[in-house]
C-alpha positions as CSV (number, residue, x, y, z in Angstrom):
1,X,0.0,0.0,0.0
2,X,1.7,3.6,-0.7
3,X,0.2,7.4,-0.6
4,X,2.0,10.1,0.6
5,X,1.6,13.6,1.6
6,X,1.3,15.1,-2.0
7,X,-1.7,15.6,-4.5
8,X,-0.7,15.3,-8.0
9,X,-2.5,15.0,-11.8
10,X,-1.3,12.5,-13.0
11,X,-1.6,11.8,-17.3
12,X,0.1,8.9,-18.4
13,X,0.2,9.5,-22.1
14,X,3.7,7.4,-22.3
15,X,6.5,6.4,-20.4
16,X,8.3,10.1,-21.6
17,X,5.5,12.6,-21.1
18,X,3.5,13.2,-18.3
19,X,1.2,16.3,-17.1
20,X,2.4,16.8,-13.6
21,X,0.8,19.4,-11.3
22,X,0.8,19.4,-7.4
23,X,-0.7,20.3,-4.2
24,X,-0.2,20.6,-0.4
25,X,-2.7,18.9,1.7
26,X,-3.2,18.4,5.2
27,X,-3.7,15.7,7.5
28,X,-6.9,15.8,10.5
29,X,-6.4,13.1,13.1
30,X,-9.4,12.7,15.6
31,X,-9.6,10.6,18.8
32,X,-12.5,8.2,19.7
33,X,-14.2,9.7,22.6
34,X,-17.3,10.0,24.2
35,X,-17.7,14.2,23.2
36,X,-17.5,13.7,19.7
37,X,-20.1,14.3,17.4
38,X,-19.2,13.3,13.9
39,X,-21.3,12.1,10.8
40,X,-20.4,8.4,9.9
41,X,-19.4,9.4,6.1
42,X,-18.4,7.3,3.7
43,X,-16.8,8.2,0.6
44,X,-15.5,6.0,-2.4
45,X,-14.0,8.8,-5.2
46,X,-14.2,12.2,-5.3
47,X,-17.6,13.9,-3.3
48,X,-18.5,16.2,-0.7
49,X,-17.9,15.7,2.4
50,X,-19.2,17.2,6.1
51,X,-17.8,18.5,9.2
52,X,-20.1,19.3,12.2
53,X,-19.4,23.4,12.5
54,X,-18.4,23.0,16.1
55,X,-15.2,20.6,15.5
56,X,-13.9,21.6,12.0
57,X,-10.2,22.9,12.3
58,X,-10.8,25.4,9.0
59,X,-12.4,28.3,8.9
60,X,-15.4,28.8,6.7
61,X,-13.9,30.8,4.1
62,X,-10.2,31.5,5.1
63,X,-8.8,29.5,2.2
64,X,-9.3,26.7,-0.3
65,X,-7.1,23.5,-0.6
66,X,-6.9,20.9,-3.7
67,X,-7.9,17.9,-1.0
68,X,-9.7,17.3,2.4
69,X,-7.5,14.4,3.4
70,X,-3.9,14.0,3.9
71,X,-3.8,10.9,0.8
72,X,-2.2,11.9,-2.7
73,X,-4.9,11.9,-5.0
74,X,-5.3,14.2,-7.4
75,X,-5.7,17.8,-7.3
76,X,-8.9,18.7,-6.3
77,X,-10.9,22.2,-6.1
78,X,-12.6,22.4,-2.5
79,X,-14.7,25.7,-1.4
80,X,-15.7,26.2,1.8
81,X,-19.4,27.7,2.6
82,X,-21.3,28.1,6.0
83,X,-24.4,26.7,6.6
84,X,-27.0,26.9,10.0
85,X,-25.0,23.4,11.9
86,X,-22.1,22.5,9.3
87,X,-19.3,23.3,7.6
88,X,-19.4,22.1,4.3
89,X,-16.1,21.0,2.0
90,X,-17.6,20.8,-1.5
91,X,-15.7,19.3,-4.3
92,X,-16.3,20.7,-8.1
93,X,-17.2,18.5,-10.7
94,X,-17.3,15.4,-8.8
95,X,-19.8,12.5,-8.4
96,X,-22.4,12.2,-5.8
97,X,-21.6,9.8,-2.7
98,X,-21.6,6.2,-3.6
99,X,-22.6,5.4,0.3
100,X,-23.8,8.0,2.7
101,X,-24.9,6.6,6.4
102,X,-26.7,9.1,9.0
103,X,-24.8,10.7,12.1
104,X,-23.2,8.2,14.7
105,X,-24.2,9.3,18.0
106,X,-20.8,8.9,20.1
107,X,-22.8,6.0,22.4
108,X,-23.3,3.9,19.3
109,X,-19.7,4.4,18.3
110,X,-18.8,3.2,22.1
111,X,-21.2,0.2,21.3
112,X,-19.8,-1.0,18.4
113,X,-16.7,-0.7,19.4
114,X,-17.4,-2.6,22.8
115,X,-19.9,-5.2,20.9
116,X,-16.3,-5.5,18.2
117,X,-13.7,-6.4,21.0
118,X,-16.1,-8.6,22.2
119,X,-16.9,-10.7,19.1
120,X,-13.3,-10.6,18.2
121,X,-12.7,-12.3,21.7
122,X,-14.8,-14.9,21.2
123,X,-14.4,-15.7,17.2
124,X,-10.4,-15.9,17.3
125,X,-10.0,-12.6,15.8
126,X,-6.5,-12.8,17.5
127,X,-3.0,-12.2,17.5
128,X,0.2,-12.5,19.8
129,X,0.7,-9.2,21.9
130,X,4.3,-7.8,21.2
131,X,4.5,-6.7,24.9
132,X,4.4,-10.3,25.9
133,X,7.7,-12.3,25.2
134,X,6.3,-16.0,24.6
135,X,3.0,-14.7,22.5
136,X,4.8,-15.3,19.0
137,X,6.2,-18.8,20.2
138,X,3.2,-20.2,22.7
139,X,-0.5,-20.3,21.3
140,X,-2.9,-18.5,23.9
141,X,0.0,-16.5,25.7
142,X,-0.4,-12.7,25.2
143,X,-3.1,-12.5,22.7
144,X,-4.8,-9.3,21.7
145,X,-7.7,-8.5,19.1
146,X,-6.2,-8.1,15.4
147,X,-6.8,-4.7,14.3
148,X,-9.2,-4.0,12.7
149,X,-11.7,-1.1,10.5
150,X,-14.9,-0.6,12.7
151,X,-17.3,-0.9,9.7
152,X,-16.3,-2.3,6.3
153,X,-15.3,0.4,3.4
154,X,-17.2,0.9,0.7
155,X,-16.3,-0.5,-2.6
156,X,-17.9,-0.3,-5.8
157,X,-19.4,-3.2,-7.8
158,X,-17.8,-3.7,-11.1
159,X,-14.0,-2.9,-9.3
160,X,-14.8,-6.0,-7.1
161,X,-16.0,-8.1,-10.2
162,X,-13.4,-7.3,-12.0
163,X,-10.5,-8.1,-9.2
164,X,-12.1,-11.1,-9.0
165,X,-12.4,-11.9,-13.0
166,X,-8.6,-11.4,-12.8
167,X,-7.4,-13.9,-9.9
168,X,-8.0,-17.1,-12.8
169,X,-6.2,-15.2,-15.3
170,X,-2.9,-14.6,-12.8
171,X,-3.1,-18.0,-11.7
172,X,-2.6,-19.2,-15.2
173,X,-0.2,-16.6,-15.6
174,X,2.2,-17.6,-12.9
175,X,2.2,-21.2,-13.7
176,X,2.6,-20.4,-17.4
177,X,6.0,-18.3,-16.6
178,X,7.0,-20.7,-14.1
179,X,7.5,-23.3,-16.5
180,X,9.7,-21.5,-18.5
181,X,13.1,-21.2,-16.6
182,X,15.5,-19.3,-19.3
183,X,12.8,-16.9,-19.0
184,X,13.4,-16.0,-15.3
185,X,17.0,-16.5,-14.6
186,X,17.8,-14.5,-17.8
187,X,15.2,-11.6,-16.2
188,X,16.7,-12.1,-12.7
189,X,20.3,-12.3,-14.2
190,X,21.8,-8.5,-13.3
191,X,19.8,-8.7,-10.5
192,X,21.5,-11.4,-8.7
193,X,24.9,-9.9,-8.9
194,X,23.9,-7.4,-6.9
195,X,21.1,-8.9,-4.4
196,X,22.0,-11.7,-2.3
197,X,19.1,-12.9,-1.4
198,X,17.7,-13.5,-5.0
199,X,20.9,-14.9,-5.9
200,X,20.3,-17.3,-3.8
201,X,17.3,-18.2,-5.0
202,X,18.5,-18.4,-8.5
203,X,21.2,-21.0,-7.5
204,X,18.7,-23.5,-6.0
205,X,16.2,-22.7,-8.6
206,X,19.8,-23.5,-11.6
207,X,20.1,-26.9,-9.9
208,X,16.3,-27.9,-10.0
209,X,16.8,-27.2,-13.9
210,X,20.3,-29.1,-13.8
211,X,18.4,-32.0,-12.6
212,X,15.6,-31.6,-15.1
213,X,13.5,-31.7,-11.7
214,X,10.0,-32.7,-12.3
215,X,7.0,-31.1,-10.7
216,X,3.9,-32.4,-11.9
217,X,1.8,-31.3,-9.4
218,X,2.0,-28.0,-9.2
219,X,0.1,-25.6,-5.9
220,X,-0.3,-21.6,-6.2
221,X,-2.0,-19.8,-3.6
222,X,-1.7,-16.3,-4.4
223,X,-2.6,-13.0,-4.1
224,X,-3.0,-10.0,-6.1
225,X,-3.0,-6.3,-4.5
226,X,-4.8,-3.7,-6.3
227,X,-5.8,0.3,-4.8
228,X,-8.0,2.2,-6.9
229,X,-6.2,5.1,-8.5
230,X,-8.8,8.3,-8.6
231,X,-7.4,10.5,-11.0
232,X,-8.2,7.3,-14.0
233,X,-10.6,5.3,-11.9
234,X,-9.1,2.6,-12.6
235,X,-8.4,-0.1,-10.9
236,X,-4.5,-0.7,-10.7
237,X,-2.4,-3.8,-9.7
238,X,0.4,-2.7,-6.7
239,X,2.2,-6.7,-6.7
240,X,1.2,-10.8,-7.2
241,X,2.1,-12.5,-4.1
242,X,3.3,-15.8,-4.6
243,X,4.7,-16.8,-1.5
244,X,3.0,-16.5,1.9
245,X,-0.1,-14.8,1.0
246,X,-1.0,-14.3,4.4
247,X,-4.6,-13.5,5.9
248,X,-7.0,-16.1,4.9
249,X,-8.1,-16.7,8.4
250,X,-8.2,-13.7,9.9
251,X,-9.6,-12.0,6.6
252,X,-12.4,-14.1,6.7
253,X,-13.4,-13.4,10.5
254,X,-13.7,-9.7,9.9
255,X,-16.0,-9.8,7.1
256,X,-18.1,-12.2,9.8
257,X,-17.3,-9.7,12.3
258,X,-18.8,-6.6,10.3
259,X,-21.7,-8.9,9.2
260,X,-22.6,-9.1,12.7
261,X,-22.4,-5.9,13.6
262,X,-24.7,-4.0,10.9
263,X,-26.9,-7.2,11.8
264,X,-27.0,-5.6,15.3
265,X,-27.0,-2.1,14.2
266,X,-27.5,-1.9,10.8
267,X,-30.6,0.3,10.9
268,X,-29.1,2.7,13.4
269,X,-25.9,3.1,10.6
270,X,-28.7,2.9,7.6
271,X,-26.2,-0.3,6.3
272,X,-27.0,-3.8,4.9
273,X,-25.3,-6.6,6.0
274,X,-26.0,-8.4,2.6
275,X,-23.8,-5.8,0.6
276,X,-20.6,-7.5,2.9
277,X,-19.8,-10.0,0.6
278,X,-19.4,-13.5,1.5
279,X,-15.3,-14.5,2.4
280,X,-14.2,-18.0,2.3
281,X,-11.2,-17.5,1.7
282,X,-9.8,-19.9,4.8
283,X,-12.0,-22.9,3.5
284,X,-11.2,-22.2,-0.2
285,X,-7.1,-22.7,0.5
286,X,-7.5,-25.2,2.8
287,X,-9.8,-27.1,0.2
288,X,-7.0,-26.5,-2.3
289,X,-4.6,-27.5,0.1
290,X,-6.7,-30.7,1.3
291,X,-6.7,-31.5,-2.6
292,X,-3.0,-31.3,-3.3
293,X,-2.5,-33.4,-0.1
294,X,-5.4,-36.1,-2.0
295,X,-2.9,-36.1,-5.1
296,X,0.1,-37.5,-3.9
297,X,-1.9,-40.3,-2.8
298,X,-0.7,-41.0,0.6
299,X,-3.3,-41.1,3.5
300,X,-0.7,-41.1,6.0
301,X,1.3,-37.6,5.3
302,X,1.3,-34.6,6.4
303,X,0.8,-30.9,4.9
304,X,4.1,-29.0,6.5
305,X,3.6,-25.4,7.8
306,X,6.7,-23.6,7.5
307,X,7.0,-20.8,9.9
308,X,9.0,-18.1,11.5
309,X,10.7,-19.0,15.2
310,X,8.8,-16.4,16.3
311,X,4.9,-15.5,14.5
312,X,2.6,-13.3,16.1
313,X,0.1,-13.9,13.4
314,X,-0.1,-17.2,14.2
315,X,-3.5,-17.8,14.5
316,X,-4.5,-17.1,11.2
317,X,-2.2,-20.0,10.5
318,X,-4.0,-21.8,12.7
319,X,-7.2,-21.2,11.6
320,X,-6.1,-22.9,8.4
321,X,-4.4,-26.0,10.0
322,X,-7.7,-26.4,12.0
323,X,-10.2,-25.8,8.5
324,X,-7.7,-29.1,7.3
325,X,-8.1,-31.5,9.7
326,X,-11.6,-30.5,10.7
327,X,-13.4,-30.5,7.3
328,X,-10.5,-32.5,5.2
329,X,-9.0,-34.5,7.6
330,X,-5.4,-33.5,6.7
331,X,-3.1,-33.3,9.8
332,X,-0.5,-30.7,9.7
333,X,2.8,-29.7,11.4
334,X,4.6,-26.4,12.1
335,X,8.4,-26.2,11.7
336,X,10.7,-23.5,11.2
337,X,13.0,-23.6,8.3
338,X,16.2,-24.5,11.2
339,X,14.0,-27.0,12.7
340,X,13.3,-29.0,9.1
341,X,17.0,-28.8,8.4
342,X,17.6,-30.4,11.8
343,X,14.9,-33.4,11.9
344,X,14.4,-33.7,8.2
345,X,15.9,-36.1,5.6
346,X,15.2,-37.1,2.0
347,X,14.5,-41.0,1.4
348,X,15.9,-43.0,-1.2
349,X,12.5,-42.2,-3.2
350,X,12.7,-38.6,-2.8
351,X,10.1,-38.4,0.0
352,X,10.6,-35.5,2.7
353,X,10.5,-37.2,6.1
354,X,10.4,-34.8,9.2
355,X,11.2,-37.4,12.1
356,X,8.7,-40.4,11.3
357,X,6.3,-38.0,8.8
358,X,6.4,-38.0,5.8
359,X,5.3,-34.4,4.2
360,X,3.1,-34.4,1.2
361,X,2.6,-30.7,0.8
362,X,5.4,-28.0,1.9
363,X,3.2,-24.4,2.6
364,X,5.6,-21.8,3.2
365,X,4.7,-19.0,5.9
366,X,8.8,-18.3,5.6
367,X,10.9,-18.2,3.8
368,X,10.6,-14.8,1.7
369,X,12.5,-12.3,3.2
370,X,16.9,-12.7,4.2
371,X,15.6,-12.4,7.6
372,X,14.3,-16.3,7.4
373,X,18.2,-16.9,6.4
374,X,20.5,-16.3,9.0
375,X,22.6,-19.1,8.3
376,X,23.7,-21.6,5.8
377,X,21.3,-23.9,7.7
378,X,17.9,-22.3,6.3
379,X,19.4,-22.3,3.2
380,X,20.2,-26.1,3.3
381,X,16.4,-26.4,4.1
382,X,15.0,-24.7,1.4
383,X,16.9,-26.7,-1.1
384,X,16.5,-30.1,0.7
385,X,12.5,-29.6,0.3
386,X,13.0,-28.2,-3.4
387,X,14.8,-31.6,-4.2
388,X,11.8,-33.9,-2.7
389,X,9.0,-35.0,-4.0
390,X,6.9,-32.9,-1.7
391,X,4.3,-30.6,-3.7
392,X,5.9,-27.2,-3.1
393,X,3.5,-24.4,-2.1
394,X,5.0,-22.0,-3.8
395,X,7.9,-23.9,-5.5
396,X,10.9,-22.2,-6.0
397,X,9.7,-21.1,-9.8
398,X,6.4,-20.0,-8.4
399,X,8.5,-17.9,-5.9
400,X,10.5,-15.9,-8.5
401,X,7.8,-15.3,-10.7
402,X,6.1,-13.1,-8.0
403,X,9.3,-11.5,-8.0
404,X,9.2,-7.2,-8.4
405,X,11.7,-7.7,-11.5
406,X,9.5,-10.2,-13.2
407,X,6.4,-8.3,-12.4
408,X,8.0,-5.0,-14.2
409,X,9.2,-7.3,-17.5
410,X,5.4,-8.9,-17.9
411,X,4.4,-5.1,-18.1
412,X,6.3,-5.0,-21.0
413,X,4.8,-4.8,-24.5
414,X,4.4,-8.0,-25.9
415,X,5.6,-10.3,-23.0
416,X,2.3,-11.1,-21.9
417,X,1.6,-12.8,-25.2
418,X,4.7,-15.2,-24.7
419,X,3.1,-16.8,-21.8
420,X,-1.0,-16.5,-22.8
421,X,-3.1,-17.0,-26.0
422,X,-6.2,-15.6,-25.0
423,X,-5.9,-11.5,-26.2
424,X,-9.1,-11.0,-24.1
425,X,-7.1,-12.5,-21.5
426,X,-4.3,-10.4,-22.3
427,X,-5.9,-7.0,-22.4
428,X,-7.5,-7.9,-18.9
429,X,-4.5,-7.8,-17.2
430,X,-2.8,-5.1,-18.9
431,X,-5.7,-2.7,-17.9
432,X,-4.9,-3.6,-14.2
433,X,-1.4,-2.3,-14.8
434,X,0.8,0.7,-13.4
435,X,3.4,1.9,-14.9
436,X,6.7,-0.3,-14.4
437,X,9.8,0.5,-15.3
438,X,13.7,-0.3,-14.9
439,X,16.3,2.0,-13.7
440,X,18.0,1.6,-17.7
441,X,15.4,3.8,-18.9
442,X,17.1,7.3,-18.7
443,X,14.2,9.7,-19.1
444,X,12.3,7.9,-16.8
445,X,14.9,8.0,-14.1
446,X,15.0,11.7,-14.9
447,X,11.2,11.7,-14.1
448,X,11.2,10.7,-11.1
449,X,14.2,12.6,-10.0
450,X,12.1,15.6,-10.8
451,X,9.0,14.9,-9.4
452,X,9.7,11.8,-7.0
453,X,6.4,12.2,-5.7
454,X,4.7,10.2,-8.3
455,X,7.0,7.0,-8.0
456,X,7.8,4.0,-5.7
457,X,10.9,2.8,-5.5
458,X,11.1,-0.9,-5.1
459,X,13.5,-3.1,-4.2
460,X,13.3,-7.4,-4.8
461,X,12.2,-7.6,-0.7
462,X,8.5,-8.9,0.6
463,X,7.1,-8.5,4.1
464,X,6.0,-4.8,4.1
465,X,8.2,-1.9,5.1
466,X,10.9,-2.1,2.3
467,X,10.1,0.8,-0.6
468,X,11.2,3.8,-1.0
469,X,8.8,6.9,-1.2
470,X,9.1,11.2,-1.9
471,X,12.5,12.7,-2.0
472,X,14.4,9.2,-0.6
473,X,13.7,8.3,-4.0
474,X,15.2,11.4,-5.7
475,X,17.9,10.6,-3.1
476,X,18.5,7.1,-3.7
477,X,18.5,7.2,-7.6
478,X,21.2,10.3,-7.8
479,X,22.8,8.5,-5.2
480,X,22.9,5.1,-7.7
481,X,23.9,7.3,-10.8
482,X,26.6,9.1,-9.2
483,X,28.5,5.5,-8.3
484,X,27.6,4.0,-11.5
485,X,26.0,1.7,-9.9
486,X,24.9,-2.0,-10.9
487,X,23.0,-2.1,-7.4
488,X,20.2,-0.4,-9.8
489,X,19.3,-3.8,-11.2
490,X,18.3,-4.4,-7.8
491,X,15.4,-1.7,-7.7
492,X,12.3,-0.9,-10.2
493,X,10.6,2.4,-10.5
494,X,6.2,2.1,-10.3
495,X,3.5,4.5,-11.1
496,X,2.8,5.4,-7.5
497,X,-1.2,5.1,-7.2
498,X,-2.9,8.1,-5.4
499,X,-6.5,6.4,-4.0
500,X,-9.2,8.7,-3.1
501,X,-9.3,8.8,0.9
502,X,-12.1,8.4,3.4
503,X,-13.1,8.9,7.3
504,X,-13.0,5.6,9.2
505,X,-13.0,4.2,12.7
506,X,-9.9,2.3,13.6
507,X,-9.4,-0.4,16.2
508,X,-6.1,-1.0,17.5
509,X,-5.0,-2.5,21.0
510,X,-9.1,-2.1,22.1
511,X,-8.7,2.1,21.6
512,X,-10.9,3.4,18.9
513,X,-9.4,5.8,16.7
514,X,-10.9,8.4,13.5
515,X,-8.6,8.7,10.6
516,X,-8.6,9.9,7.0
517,X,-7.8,6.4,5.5
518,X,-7.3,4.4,2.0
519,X,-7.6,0.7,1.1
520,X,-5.9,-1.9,-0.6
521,X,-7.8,-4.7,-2.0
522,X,-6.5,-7.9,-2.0
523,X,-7.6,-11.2,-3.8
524,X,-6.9,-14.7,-3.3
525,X,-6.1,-17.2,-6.0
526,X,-5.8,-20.7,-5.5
527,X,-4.1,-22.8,-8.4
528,X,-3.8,-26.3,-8.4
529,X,-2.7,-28.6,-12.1
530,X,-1.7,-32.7,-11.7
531,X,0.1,-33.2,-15.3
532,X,-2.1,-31.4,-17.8
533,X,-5.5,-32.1,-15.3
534,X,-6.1,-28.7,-13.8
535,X,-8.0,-29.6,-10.4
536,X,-8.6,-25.9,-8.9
537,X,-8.1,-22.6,-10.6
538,X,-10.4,-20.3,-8.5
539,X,-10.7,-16.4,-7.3
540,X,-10.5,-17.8,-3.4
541,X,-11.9,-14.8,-0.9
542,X,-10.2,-11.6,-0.3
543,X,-8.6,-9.1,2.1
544,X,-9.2,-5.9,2.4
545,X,-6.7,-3.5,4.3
546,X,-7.4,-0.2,5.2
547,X,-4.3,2.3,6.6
548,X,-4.0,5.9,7.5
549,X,-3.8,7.8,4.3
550,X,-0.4,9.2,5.3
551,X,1.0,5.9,5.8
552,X,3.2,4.9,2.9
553,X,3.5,1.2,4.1
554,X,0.7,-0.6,4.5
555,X,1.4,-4.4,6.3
556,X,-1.1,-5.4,8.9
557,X,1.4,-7.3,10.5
558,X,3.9,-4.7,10.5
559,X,1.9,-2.7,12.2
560,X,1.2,0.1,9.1
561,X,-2.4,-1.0,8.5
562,X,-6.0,-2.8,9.7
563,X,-8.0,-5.5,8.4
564,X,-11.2,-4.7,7.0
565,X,-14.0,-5.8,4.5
566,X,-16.0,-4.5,1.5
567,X,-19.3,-3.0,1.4
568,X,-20.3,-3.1,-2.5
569,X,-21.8,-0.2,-3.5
């Protein structure tokens, strides 16, 4: 997720000319409490938007600003007026509100907020409290609520059918360009001289294809990232996650959670409960897990949860471990990459035993980031499981193709063709697109020296936390220039995507807070092929995160951002 602190215009008519204009905006941060009286407004794109009179920090009249909220969209033209009990921010030429609900008395906010922590208590809406040591090692020690958006955001309609239309169309993709080896290690080539980590993963992924390595069964569960850019309403991909795709549990539990609560007090918030759309995203990967575990046809293995020593977010790892064996039958175990390295061997037939188990399906929740690598020890791990005949979820290939590098060369013209026949297909995707680009293309690096504001910088890391945003990237590319660097193969430049923001309640260690916020929208893909027999190739549920609009990161787990759900509008 990335916005920053700037409004800008935006017009993409090539990658060498762009209409740039900017904007200051401001930020307004409000608490939770008891005294405050504010509408309950939603806003999806650009509409008006009202302050009670007695708690607006502008003036009626004193000046005018291009947007209300401290996000980057585009320049707007705001007026302020005066009427008998409001303040009223009107923006020109703009749509009416998609989703308007009446006043929320600040005793119904303290309700649903109570009613929320409550729910989330009992439902295992959960995660391990930082403050307490043993709570990312030792289920039930130090748990606290996940964060989470009071009420779901609106979202329109056709944006959500067409994230979903996609999710088949990327699952395809990724196993298409998975199969085709040159392909990636000749993309990822300058790249690995100068990142480590990918190197690394290009030498075990060389030896696989040394060994002709066979993988006939072949498990993807993804998930594609999109925000909805306001100045071209359109909806725009941010990354494909190939590895890890986290929030299937959890994700699922929040969308019941908001359920309930217009249930309880949808006619008080003028809400439907039916316009939360359903989220199965936990039972559609565990199903797609249960039937990868079915095809290597042996009743007695396990599915292998590879984790982090230490995993606050545990319990939406758990809730999928539990879906298995509950509804499938499928028993799992939890190591960490040390610990399979340590108890595991390959058997003369390939098999991967851990102790007396043997492991059918390896489902990495590690595993992407150099911090899962401290020693040669992970790394022996991560091969060892490559080299048996353990379905992989994600395999080494399906790992690099959700690379940033390979993401920026399937943006290119024609590359999307190599790998899928269908042009509807093809155009799909390329609609979803931002602008991508490598740091060999001078006059776009000369772009976004100038205006910095509009790019992300981003390096070949996962996990949240790791691009580069505003002047840091003017910074880092003279910086790269000036040493003639070949680190540069190590970064990609992207459109940055300015979202139109909203007003939201957010729920964080049980303290309610209102915030000018924009959402990511994230969709799960579950893949699943046996030879030529595809089994499952399915849109699989979704997540939806919602941050502080100033926010440039966006990870729930890191601590940037909340879950949340959709309300279709």
């Amino acid at each position: 997720m990335g916005a920053g602190s700037s409004s800008l215009s935006i017009s993409l008519n090539s990658t060498a000319n762009w209409n740039l204009s900017s904007s200051t905006t401001s930020n307004t941060r409000r608490r939770c409490k008891p005294n405050l009286k504010f509408p309950f407004l939603y806003l999806f794109g650009r509409a008006a938007v009202r302050f009670p009179q007695t708690h607006s920090r502008i003036a009626a009249g004193q000046q005018s600003m291009k947007n209300p909220s401290s996000s980057s969209s585009p320049s707007l033209s705001i007026d302020f007026g005066k009427s008998s009990e409001t303040e009223e921010m009107h923006v020109e030429n703009v749509a009416e509100p998609l989703l308007v609900s009446q006043f929320v008395l600040p005793t119904l906010v303290d309700k649903l907020v109570y009613d929320a922590l409550v729910w989330s208590s009992l439902h295992g809406l959960v995660t391990g409290d930082k403050s307490f040591q043993r709570s990312g090692t030792r289920p039930g020690v130090g748990l606290v609520h996940a964060p989470f958006a009071l009420l779901p955001m609106p979202f329109p309609e056709n944006y959500w059918n067409q994230a979903c239309e996609l999710a088949p169309i990327f699952n395809e993709l990724v196993d298409r360009v998975s199969l085709d080896g040159k392909f990636l290690q000749d993309c990822l080539s300058r790249t690995k001289k100068v990142d480590r980590f990918t190197s690394r993963l290009l030498e075990i992924h060389s030896k696989m294809l040394e060994i002709n390595k066979e993988e006939p069964i072949r498990l993807g569960l993804h998930r594609s990232d999109y925000m909805l850019d306001a100045e071209t309403e359109l909806l725009l991909q941010i990354e494909l996650n190939t590895i890890s795709s986290s929030f299937s549990g959890l994700s699922c539990l929040v969308s019941e959670l908001h359920r309930y609560l217009l249930n309880q007090h949808g006619k008080n918030l003028g809400l439907n409960p039916r316009s939360v759309p359903t989220n199965s995203a936990v039972g559609q990967f565990a199903e797609a897990l249960a039937k990868a575990w079915n095809e290597y046809n042996n009743s007695r293995a396990v599915v292998l949860f590879v984790i982090q020593p230490e995993e606050r977010n545990m319990y939406d790892q758990h809730w999928l471990s539990f879906v298995l064996k509950d509804i499938h039958g499928v028993n799992t175990i939890r190591k960490t990459l040390a610990e399979v390295d340590a108890e595991g061997q390959l058997l003369p037939d390939g098999s991967l035993a851990i102790g007396d188990q043997i492991v059918a399906v390896v489902y990495f929740r590690a595993g992407y980031s150099p911090n899962d690598y401290p020693s040669e020890l992970e790394w022996h791990a991560r091969l060892m499981m490559e080299q048996s005949t353990s379905i992989k979820c994600p395999s080494i290939s399906y790992h690099l193709v959700g690379t940033k590098k390979i993401q920026q060369e399937l943006a290119k013209p024609f590359v999307l063709e190599r790998f899928l026949e269908d042009k509807e297909d093809v155009a799909k995707l390329r609609k979803c697109f931002a602008g991508l680009w490598s740091l060999d293309e001078p006059e776009v690096v000369k772009r976004a020296i100038e205006r910095p504001e509009v790019f992300v910088l981003k390096p070949q890391r996962e996990g949240g936390g790791n691009n580069i945003y505003d002047n840091d990237v003017k910074d880092m590319l003279i910086k790269l220039q000036q040493e003639n660097s070949e680190e540069q193969a190590a970064y990609i430049l992207m459109q940055r995507i300015f979202p139109a923001a909203s007003l939201s309640y957010l729920v964080r260690e049980g303290e309610c807070y209102e915030k000018q916020v924009i959402s990511e929208l994230g969709i799960f893909g579950a893949y699943l092929r046996n030879n030529d027999k595809v089994i499952v190739n399915s849109q699989s549920g979704y997540l939806m995160r919602t941050k502080v609009s100033s926010s440039n990161e966006g990870g729930v787990a890191a601590g940037y951002a909340v879950l949340d759900s959709i309300y279709l509008t």
